[in-house]
C-alpha positions in Angstrom: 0.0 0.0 0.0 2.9 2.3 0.6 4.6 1.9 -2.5 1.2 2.9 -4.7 0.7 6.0 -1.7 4.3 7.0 -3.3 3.2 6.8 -6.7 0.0 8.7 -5.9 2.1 11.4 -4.3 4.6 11.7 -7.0 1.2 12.1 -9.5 -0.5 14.8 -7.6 2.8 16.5 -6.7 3.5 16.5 -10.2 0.2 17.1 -12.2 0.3 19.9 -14.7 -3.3 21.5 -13.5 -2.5 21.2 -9.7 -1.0 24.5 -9.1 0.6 25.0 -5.2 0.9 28.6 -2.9 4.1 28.8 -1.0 2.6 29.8 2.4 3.9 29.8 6.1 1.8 26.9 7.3 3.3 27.8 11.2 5.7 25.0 10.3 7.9 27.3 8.1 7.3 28.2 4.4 5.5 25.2 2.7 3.9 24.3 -0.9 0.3 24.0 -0.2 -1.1 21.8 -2.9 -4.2 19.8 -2.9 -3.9 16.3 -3.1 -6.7 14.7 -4.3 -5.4 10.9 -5.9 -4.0 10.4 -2.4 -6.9 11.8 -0.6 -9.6 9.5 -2.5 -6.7 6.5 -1.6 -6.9 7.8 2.2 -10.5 7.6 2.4 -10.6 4.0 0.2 -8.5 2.4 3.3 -9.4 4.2 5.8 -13.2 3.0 5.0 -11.8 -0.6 4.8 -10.3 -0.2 8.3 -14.0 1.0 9.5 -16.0 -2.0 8.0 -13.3 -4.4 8.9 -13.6 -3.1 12.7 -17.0 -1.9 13.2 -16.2 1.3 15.0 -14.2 3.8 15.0 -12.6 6.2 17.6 -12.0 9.9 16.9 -12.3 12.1 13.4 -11.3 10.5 10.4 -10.4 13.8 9.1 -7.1 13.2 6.3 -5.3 16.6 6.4 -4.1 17.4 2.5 -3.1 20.4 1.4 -3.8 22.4 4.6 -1.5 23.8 6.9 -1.4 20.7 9.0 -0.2 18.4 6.0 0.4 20.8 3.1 1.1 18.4 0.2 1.5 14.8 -1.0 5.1 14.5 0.1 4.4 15.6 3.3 1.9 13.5 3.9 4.1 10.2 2.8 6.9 11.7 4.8 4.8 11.5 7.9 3.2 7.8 7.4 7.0 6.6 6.9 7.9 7.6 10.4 5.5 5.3 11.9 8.0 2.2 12.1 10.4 4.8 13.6 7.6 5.3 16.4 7.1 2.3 16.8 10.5 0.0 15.9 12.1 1.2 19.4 8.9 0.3 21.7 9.2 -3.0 20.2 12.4 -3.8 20.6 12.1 -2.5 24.4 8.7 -4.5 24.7 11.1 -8.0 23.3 14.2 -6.9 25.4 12.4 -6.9 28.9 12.7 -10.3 29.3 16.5 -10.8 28.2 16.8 -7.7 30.8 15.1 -9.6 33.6 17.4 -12.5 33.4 19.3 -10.2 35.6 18.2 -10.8 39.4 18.2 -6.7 40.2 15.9 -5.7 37.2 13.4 -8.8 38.0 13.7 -7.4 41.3 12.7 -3.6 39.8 10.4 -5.3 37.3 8.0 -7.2 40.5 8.1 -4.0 42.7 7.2 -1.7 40.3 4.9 -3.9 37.7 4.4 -7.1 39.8 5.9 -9.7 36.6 7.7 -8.9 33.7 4.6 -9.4 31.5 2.5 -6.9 33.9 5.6 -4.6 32.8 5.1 -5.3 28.9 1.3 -4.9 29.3 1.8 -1.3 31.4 3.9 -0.2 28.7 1.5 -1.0 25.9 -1.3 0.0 27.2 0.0 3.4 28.1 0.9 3.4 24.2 -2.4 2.7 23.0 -4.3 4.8 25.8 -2.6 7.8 25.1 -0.5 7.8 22.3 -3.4 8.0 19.6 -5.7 9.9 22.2 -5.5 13.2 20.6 -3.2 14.8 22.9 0.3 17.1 21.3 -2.0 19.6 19.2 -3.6 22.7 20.0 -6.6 21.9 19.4 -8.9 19.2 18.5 -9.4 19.9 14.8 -5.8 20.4 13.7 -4.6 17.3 15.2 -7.1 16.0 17.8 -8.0 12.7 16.8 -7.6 13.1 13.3 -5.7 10.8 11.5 -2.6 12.7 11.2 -3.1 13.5 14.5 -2.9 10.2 16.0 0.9 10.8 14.6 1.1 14.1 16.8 -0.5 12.1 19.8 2.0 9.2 19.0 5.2 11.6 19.0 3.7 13.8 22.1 4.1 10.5 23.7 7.0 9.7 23.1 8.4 13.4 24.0 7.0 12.5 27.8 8.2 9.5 28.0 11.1 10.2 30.4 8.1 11.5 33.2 6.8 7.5 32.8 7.2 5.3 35.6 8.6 3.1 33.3 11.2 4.5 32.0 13.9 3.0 33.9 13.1 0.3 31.8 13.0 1.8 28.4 17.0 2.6 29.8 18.0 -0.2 30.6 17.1 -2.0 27.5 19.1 0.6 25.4 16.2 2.8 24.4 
């Protein structure tokens, strides 16, 4: 799916009669081009999701060509730093265990989560409570619960992640 996004990108970056204004989007000077082959893909899979799952949490707003996500590229560029969200909570979430062969850390682990897989399910479920809750914007429309927003939730999350009580952990597995 992310290889056609590309392609659609590249199209509606590149179409002769989809003119762009150079505008400061409060994120610095940006081409501010509709998007609209991307857009209709957006909506195509983000109405799959929705059938597949029955419900749905939050807008499902796609920011294009605004000056949240002012183009195609920008839009793309944002989607591709999803596995670098989400790469490092993994490999914490997998190293736990390796960590808590270690008598001190399984000693950390019970007091503070009661097992190490208490400690794995605290961690993700503070991820999924809050890091696509809306949260990091000012305001509910330009990032709320949007879909680009769930991004800005996802990174505000990550920025507070040294206040966590868990964040000893995320250290000491090399975050």
């Amino acid at each position: 799916a992310m290889f056609k996004l590309w392609c659609l990108a590249e199209k509606d970056l590149l179409a002769s009669n989809n003119s762009y204004r150079l505008r400061n989007t409060g994120q610095g000077l940006n081409r501010v081009q509709s998007a609209p082959a991307i857009g209709r893909a957006m909506h195509d899979i983000l109405h799959r999701a929705q059938r597949k799952f029955g419900s749905w949490i939050g807008s499902s707003v796609v920011h294009l060509g605004d000056h949240n996500v002012p183009n195609a590229l920008t839009f793309i560029d944002k989607y591709t730093q999803v596995p670098r969200i989400l790469n490092p909570i993994v490999q914490v979430i997998e190293a736990i265990p390796r960590c808590a062969e270690q008598s001190h850390v399984m000693d950390m682990i019970v007091a503070a989560h009661g097992s190490v897989k208490d400690c794995q399910l605290d961690i993700l479920q503070d991820f999924f409570k809050h890091a696509f809750d809306g949260s990091g914007a000012d305001n509910f429309y330009d990032a709320g619960s949007c879909i680009d927003g769930r991004l800005t939730s996802a990174w505000n999350w990550c920025n507070k992640l040294d206040k966590k009580n868990y964040y000893p952990i995320f250290k000491l597995t090399g975050f």
